[in-house]
DRENTI-282506 format. One line per field, with one value per residue (C-alpha): residue number from 1; residue in three letters; z, x, y. Coordinates in pm, 1 decimal, always signed. Layout:
// DRENTI-282506
resi	(NUM_...)
resn	(ALA_...)
pz	(Z_...)
px	(X_...)
py	(Y_...)
//
This chain:
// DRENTI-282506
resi	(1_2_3_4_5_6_7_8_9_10_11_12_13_14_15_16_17_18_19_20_21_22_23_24_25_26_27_28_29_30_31_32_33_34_35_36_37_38_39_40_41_42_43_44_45_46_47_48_49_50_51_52_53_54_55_56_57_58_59_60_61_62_63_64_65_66_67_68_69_70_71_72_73_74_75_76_77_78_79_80_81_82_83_84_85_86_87_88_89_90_91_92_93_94_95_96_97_98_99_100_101_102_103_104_105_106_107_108_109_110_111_112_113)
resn	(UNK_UNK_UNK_UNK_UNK_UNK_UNK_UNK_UNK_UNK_UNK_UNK_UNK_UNK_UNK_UNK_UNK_UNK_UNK_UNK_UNK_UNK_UNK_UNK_UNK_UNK_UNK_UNK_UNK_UNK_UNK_UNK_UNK_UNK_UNK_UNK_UNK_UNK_UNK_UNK_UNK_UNK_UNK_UNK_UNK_UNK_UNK_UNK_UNK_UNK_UNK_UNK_UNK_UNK_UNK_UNK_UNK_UNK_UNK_UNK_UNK_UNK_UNK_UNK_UNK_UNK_UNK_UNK_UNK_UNK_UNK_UNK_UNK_UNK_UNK_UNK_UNK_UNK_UNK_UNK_UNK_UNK_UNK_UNK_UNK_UNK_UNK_UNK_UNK_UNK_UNK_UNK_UNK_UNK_UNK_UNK_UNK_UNK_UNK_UNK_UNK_UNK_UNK_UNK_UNK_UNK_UNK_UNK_UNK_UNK_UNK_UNK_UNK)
pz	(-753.6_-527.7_-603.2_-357.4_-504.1_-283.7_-423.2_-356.2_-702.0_-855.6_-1132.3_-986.6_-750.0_-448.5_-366.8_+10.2_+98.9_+421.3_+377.5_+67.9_+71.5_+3.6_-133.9_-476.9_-463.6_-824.0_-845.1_-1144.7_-1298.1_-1629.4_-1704.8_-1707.2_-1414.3_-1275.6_-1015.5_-834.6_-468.0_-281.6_+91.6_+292.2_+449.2_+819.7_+883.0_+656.7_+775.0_+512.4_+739.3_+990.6_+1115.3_+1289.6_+1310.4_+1232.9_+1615.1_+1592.3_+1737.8_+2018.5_+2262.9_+2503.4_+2258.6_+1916.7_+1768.5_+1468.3_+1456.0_+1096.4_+1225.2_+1049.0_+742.0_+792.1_+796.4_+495.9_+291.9_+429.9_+216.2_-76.6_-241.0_-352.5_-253.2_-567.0_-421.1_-542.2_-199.2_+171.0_+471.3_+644.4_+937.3_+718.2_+484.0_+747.4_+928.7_+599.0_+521.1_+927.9_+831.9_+469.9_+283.4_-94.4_-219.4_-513.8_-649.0_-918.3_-1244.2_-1420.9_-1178.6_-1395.2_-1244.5_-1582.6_-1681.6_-1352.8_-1403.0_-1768.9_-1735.2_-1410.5_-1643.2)
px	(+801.1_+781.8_+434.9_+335.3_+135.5_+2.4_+60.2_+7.1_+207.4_+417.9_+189.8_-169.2_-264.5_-385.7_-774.9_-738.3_-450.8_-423.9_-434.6_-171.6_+152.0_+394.4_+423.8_+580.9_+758.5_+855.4_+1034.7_+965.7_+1202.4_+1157.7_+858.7_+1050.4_+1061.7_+1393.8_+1391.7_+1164.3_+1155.4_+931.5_+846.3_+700.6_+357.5_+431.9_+86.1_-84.2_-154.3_+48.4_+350.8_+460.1_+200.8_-119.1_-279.6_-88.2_-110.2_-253.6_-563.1_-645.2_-801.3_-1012.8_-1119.8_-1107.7_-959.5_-716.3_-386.2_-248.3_+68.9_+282.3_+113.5_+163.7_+486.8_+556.3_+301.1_+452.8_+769.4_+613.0_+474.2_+143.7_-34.0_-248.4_-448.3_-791.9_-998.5_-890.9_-1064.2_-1281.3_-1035.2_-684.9_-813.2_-907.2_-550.4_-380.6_-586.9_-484.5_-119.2_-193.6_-72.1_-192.0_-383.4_-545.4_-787.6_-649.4_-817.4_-662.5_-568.6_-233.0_+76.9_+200.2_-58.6_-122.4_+268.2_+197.9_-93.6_+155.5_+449.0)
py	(+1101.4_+752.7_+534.0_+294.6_+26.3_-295.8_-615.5_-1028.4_-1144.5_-778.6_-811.5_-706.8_-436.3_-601.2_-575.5_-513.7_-244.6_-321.0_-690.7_-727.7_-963.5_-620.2_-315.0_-196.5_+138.3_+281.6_+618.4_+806.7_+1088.2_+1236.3_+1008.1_+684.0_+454.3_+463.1_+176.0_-53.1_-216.1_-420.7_-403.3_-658.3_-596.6_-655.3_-557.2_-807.3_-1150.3_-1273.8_-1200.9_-1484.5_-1755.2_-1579.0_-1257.8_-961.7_-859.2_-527.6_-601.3_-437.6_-811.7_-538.4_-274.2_-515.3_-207.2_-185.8_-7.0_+99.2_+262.1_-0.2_+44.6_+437.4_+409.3_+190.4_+394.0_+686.6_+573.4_+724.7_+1019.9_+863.4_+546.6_+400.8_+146.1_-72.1_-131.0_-28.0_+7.5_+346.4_+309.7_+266.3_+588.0_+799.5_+734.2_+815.6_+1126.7_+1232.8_+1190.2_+1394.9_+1086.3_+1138.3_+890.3_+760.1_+499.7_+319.3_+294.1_-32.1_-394.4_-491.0_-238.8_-249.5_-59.5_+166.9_+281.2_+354.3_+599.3_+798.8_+817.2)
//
């Protein structure tokens, strides 16, 4: 199983999915994590110098497909706080998803393995 978990600093899930620095994939086998990577948010404005550019200037609409397909990466998404608009695209694509109970990873992974 592949976990996607947002994150600002790999220690702490990040409060805003949509808005987080990257996101932490761990695959799981056997109850052990077997290896980690990290995925930059291209989405987030924490990625290059202005606005993530997927505003829409007419409509001021949001576009997640980005996000969809980073998230998309992984079996489950755990995540803290996300957005109406974000949930409802991930629920559209049947991306599982979850509401994490604990803020340190360490401790998110060890209540999933």
């Amino acid at each position: 199983m592949k976990i996607a978990i947002p994150t600002n600093d790999r220690k702490t899930i990040a409060a805003h999915t949509g808005k987080c620095k990257e996101f932490a994939f761990f695959e799981i086998e056997n109850g052990n994590v077997v290896s980690t990577k990290y995925e930059v948010n291209s989405h987030s404005h924490h990625y290059g110098e202005s606005c993530c550019g997927r505003h829409s200037v007419e409509k001021q609409q949001h576009n997640h497909k980005d996000l969809i397909e980073i998230i998309s990466k992984a079996d489950l998404l755990l995540y803290f706080g996300m957005g109406k608009g974000l949930k409802a695209d991930l629920d559209k694509e049947n991306i599982k998803v979850e509401k994490a109970k604990f803020i340190y990873i360490e401790e998110i992974l060890s209540e999933k393995v």
